[in-house]
N, C-alpha and C positions, 0 to 999 in steps of 0.2 A: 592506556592501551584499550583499543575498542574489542567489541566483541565480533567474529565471526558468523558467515552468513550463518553455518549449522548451530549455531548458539542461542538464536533468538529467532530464526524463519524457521516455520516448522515445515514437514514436507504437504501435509496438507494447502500452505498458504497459498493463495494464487497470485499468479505473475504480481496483481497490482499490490497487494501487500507486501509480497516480496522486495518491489522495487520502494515503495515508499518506507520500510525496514532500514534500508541501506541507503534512502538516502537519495534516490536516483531520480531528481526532480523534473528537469527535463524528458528523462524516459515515462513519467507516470504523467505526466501533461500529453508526452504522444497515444499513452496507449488509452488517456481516456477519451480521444477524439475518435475512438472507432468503436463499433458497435459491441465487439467484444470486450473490451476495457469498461464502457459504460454498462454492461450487463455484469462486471467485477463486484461492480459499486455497492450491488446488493447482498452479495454474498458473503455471508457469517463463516469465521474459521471456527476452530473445535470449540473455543470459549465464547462463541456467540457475539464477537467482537468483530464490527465491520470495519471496512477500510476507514472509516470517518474516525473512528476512534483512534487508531495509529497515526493516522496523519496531524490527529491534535496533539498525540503522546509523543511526535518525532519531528513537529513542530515546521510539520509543511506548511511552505510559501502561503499565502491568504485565498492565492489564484487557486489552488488545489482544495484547498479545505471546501471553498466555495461552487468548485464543478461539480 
């Protein structure tokens, strides 16, 4: 049984962590082609852990690790 978005996205996380959380690879490939999505990239959640770090821990496509 998986986990629950409130289980493991905190409410701090932003959209692009949230989406790569869950898994939603096509949506995190859209939203890093816009300026908003690519200004995500950089931004650390409460533990100081960027999106780079979950996308290797939830084992995003190579195309995403790589954008």
């Amino acid at each position: 049984m998986g986990l629950s978005v409130k289980e493991y996205a905190n409410q701090q996380d932003s959209e692009l962590m949230v989406l790569i959380k869950t898994s939603k690879w096509q949506e995190v490939r859209n939203l890093l082609q816009t300026p908003v999505g690519k200004a995500m990239v950089t931004q650390k959640d409460v533990y100081d852990n960027l999106p780079l770090h979950f996308s290797l821990g939830y084992r995003s496509p190579d195309d995403i690790i790589l954008s």
